[in-house]
N, C-alpha and C positions, 0 to 999 in steps of 0.2 A: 865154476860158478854154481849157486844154489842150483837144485834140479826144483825147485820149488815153484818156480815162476819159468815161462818160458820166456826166451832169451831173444830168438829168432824175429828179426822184423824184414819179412819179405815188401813193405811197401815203401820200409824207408823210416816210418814216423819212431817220433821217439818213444820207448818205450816210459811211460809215467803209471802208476796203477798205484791205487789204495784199496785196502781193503780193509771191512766193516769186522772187527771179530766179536765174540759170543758177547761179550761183555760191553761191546757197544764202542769201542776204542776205535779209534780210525789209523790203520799202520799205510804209511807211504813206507812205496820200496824206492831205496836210493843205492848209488853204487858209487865205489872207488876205484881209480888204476893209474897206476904209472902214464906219466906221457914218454911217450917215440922220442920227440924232439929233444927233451930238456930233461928225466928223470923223474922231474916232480909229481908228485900224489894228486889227483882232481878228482873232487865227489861233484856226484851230481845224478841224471839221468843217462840211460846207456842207450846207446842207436847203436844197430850191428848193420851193416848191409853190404851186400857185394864182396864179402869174402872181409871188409873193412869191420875197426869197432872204434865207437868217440864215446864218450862223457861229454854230455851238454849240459854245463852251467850258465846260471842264469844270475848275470854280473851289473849291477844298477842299470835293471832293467832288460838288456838285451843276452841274450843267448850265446854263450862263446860254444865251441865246438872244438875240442881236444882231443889228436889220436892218440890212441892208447892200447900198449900193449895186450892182446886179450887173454894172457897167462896170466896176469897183474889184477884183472876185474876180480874185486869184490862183491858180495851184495851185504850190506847191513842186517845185523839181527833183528833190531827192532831193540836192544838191550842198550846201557851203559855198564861199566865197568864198575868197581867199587871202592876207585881210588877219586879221592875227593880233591884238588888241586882249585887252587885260583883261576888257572887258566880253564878246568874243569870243573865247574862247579856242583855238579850233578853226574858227572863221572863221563869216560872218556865211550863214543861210541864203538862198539862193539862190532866188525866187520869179518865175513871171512877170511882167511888165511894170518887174520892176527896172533899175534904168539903174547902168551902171559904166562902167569901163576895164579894157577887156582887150588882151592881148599877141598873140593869136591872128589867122591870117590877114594879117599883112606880113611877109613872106620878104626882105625888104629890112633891110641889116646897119646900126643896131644897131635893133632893133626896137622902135618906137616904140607909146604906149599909144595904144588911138581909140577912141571913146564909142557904147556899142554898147548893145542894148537884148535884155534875156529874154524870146524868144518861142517859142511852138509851134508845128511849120511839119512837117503831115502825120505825125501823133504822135511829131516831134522833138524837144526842147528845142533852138535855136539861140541863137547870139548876133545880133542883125540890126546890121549895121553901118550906123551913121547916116549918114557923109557920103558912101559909094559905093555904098549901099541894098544890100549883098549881105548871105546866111545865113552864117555858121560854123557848125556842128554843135558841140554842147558835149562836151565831155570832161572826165572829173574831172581830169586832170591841168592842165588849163588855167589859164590864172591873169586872174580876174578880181577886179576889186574892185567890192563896190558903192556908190554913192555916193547911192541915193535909189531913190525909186518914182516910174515914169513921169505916175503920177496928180500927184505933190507938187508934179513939176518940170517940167510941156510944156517949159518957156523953153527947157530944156538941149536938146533938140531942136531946136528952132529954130536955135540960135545953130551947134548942129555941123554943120546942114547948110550952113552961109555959108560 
């Protein structure tokens, strides 16, 4: 999980926090993870306590509470993606441990796309590039796509390191 934000809720409550940045923007931090039960992906707010972790969505109106594996927790960049879809229409959001293709990081003409993974590296968002192991620092301007969650797909790892 990002090291950006702490995690830890010794009283219980849910963890919700915005923050105000230089530019006056207001970022709510939101998170993703697999559920125990069923597989399925749930964003939302994260509650960790007692050794436990949920994502608390808030579903017309009331609060569900989904456990959830805590190797699975994402936190949001705050970023979208730079694929524009229907279903996406502003691009798809951008969470840790997502896998895409990004343009960023080959200075080399005409710049080819390389299979890179969303991590936090010393409360940074980076892009980590799979087959030469180095960080990119994320930028909104950047152009990534994403094509899956690190949990869905190891194989794609594998395969881009050969």
């Amino acid at each position: 999980m990002g090291r950006n934000v702490r995690l830890l809720q010794e009283t219980g409550k849910i963890l919700r926090m915005s923050v105000i940045g230089r530019n006056g923007t207001v970022r709510e931090y939101k998170f993703r993870g697999r559920r125990i039960d069923t597989g399925e992906w749930v964003y939302g707010d994260l509650w960790q306590y007692q050794g436990n972790t949920w994502i608390v969505s808030v579903i017309d109106g009331e609060a569900q509470r989904y456990p959830v594996d805590p190797k699975t927790v994402g936190q949001y960049t705050g970023l979208q993606d730079s694929k524009r879809t229907e279903e996406y229409p502003n691009g798809q959001e951008i969470y840790e441990g997502d896998i895409g293709y990004s343009l960023i990081g080959r200075y080399s003409e005409p710049k080819k796309p390389f299979l890179s993974v969303v991590k936090c590296d010393k409360c940074f968002w980076d892009f980590w590039e799979v087959e030469s192991d180095i960080l990119h620092e994320i930028w909104p301007s950047d152009q990534f796509e994403v094509i899956g969650k690190i949990h869905d797909h190891p194989h794609l790892l594998e395969w881009a390191r050969q």
